[in-house]
Backbone as CSV, one residue per row, in Angstrom:
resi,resn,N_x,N_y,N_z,CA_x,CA_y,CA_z,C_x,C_y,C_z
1,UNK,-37.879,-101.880,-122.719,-37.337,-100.857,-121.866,-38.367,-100.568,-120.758
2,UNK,-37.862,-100.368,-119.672,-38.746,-100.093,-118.336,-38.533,-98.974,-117.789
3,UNK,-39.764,-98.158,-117.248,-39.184,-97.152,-116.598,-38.955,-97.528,-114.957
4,UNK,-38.792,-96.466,-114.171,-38.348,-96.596,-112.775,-39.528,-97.382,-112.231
5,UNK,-40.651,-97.229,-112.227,-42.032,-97.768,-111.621,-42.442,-99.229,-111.871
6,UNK,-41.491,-99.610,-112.796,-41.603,-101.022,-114.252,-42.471,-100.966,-114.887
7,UNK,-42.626,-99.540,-115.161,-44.280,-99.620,-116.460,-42.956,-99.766,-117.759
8,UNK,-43.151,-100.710,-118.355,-42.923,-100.311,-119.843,-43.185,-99.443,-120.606
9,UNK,-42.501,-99.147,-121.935,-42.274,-97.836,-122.173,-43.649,-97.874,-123.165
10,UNK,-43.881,-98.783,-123.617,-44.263,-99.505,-124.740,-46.211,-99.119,-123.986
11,UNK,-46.345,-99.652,-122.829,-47.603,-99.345,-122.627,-47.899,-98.281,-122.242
12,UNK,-46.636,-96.979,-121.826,-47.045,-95.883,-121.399,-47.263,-94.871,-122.837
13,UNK,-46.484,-95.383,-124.165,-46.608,-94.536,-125.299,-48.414,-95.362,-125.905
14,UNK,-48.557,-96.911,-125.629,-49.997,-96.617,-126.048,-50.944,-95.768,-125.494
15,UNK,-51.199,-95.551,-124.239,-51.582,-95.292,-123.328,-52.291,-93.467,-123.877
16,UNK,-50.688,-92.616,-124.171,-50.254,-91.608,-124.655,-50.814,-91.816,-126.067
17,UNK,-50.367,-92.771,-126.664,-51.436,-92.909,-128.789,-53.113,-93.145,-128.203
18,UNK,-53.505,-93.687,-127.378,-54.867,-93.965,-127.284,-55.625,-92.058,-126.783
19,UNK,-55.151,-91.885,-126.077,-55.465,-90.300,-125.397,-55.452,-89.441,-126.833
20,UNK,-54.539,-89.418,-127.295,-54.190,-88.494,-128.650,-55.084,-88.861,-129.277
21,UNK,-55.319,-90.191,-129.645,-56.615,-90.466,-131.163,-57.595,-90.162,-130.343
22,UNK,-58.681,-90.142,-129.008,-59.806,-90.108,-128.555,-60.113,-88.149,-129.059
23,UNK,-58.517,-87.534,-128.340,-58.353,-85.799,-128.535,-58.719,-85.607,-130.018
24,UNK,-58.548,-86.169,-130.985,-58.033,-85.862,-132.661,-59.839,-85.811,-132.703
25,UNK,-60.188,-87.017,-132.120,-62.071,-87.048,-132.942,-62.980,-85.465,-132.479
26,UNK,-62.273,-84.778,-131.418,-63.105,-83.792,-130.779,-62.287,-82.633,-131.655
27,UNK,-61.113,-82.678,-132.240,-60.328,-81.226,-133.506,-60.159,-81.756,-133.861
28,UNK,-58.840,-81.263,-134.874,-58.348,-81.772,-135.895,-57.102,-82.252,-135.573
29,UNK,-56.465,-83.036,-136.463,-54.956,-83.855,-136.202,-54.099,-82.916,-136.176
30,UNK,-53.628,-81.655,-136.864,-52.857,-80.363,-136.570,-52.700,-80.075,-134.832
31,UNK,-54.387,-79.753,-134.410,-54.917,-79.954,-133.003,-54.025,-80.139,-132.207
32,UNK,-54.498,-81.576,-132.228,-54.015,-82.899,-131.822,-52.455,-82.906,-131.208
33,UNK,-51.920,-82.160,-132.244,-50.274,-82.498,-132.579,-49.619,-81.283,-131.609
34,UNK,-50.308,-80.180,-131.938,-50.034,-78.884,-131.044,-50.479,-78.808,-129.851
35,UNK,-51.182,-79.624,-129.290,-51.737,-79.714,-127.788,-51.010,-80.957,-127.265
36,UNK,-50.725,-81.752,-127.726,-50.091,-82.855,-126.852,-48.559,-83.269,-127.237
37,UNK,-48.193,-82.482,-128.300,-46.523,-82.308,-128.458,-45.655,-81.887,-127.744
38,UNK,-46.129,-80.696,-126.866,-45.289,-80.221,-125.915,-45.617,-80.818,-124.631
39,UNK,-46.355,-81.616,-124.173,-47.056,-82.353,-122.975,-46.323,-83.285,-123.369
40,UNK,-45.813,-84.370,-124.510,-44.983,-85.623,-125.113,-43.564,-84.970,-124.373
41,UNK,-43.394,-84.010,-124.413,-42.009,-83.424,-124.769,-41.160,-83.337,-123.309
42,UNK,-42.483,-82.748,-122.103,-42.349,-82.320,-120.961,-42.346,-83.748,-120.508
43,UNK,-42.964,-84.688,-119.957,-43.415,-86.046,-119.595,-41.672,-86.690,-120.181
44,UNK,-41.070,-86.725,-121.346,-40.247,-87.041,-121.491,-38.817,-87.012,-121.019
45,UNK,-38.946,-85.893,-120.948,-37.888,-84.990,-119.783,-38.135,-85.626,-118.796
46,UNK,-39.126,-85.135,-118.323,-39.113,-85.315,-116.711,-39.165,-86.998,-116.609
47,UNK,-39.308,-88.060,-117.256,-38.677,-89.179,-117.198,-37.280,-89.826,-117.411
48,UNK,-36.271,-88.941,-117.763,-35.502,-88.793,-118.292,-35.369,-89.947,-119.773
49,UNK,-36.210,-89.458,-120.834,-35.959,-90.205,-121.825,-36.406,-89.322,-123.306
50,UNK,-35.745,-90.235,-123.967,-35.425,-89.316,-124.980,-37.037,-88.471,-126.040
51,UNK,-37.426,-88.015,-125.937,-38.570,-87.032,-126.306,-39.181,-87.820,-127.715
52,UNK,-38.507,-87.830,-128.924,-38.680,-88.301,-129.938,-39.694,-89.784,-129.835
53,UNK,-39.739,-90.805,-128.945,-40.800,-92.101,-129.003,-42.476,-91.249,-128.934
54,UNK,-42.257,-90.721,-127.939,-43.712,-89.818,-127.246,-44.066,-88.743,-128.376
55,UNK,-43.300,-87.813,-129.232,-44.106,-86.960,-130.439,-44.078,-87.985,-130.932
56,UNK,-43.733,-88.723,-131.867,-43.804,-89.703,-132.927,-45.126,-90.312,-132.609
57,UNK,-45.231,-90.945,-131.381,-46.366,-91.458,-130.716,-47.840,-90.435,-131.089
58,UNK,-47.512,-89.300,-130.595,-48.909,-88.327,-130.604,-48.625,-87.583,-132.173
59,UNK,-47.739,-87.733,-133.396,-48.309,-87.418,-134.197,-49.167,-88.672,-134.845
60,UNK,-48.862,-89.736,-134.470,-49.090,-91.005,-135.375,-50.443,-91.107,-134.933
61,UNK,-50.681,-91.026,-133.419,-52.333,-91.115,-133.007,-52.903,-89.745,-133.793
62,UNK,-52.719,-88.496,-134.366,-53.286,-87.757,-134.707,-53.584,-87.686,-136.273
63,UNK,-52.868,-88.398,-136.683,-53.149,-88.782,-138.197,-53.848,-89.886,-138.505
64,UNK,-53.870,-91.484,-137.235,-54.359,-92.178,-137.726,-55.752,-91.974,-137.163
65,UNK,-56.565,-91.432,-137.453,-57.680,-91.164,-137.226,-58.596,-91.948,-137.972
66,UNK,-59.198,-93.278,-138.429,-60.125,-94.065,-139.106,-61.191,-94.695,-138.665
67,UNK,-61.211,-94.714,-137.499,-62.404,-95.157,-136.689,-63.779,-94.325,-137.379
68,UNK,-63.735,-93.186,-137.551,-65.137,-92.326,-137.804,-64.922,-91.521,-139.432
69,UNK,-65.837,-91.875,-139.758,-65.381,-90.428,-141.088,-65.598,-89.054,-141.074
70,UNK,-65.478,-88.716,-139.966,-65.450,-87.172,-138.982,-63.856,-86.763,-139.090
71,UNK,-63.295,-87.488,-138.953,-62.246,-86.790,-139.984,-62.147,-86.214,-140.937
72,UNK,-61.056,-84.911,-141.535,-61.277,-84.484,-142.622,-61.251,-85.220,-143.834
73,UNK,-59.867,-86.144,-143.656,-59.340,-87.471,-144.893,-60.602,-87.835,-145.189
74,UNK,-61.247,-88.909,-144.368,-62.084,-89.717,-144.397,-63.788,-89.120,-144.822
75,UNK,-64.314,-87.332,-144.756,-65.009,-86.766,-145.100,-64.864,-86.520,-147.276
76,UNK,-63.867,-86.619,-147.516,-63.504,-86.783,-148.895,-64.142,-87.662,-149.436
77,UNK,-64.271,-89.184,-148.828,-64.442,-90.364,-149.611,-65.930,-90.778,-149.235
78,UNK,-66.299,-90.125,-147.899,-67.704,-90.446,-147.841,-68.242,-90.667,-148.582
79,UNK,-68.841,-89.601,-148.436,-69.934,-89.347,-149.369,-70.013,-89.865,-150.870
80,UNK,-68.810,-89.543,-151.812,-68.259,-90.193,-153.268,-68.270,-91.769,-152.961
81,UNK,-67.923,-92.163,-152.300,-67.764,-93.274,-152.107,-68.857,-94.057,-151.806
82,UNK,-69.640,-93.427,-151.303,-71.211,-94.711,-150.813,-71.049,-95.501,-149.743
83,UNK,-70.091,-94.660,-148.703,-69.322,-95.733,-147.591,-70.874,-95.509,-146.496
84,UNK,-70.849,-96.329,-145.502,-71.950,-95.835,-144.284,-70.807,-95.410,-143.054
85,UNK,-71.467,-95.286,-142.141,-70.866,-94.920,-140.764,-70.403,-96.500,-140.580
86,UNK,-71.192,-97.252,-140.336,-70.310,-98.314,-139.880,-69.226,-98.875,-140.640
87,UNK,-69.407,-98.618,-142.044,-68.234,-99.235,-142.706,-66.683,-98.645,-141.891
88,UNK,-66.553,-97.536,-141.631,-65.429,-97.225,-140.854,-64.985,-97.413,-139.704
89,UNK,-66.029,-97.978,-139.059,-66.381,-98.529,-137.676,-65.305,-100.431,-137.915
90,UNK,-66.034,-101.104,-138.910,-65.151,-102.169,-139.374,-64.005,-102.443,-139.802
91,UNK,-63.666,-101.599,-140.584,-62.010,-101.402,-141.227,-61.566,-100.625,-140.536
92,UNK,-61.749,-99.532,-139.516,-61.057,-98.267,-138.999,-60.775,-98.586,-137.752
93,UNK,-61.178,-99.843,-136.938,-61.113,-100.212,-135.693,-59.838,-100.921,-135.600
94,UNK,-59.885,-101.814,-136.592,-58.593,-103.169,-136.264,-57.813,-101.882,-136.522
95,UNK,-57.991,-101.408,-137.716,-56.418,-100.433,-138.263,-56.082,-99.458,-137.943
96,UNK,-56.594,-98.961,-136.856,-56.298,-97.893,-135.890,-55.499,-98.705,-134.696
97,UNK,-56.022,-100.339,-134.772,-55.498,-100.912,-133.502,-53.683,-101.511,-133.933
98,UNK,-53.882,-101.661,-135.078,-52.922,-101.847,-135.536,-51.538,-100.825,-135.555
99,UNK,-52.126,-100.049,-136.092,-51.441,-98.463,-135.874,-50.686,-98.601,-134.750
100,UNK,-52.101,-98.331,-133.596,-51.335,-98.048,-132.123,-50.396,-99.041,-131.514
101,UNK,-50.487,-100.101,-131.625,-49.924,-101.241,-131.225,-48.529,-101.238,-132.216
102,UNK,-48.203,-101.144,-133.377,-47.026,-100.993,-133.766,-46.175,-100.117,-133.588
103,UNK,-46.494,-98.533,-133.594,-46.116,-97.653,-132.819,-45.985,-97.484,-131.787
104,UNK,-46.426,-97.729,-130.705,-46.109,-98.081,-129.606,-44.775,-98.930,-129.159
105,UNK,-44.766,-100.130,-129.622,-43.455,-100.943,-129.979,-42.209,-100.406,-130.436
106,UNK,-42.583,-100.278,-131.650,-41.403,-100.169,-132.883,-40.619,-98.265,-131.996
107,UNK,-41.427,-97.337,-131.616,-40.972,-96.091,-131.443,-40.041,-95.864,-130.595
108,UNK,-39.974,-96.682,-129.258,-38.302,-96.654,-128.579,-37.958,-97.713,-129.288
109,UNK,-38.060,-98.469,-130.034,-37.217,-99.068,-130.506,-36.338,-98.386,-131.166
110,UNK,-37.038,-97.426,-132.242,-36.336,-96.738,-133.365,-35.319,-95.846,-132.506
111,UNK,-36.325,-95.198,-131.796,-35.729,-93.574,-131.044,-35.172,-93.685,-129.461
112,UNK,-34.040,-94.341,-129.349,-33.317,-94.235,-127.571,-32.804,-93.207,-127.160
């Protein structure tokens, strides 16, 4: 799907998941969700398209938070766990990339 400009929809919701996960590391994913839900919501409108790809988008960047264990989730297992900083740096990178990149896709797919 394209918008009027021919940006795809697809790189303007990563675009929108990448902004949201950078916001989530500085609060929390609640944050996250309440500051850029109604900005998803407005942007949607005023493109004329349907609202639901763009929250879905900024809750999914606000939960998948794995890059750092500065998250709350990821503050649980620290420490018990014997993980280092970089270990999340290795597994939390692809699978955050993963995240964004499927969501991004799959979300107008689901939601027109």
């Amino acid at each position: 799907m394209r918008w009027r400009d021919g940006t795809s929809s697809s790189s303007l919701l990563a675009l929108f998941g990448v902004i949201g996960i950078v916001v989530q590391f500085m609060g929390s994913d609640s944050a996250t969700t309440a500051l850029f839900g109604p900005v998803a919501i407005a942007l949607a409108k005023a493109m004329g398209r349907p609202p639901e790809p763009f929250v879905v988008t900024v809750a999914m960047a606000a939960v998948a938070a794995t890059l750092t264990p500065l998250a709350h989730h990821n503050l649980l297992i620290y420490g018990p766990g014997g993980y280092r900083f970089n270990d999340y740096l290795r597994v939390g990178a692809p699978l955050t990339l993963v995240v964004a990149i499927v969501v991004a896709f799959m979300a107008p797919l689901l939601w027109r």
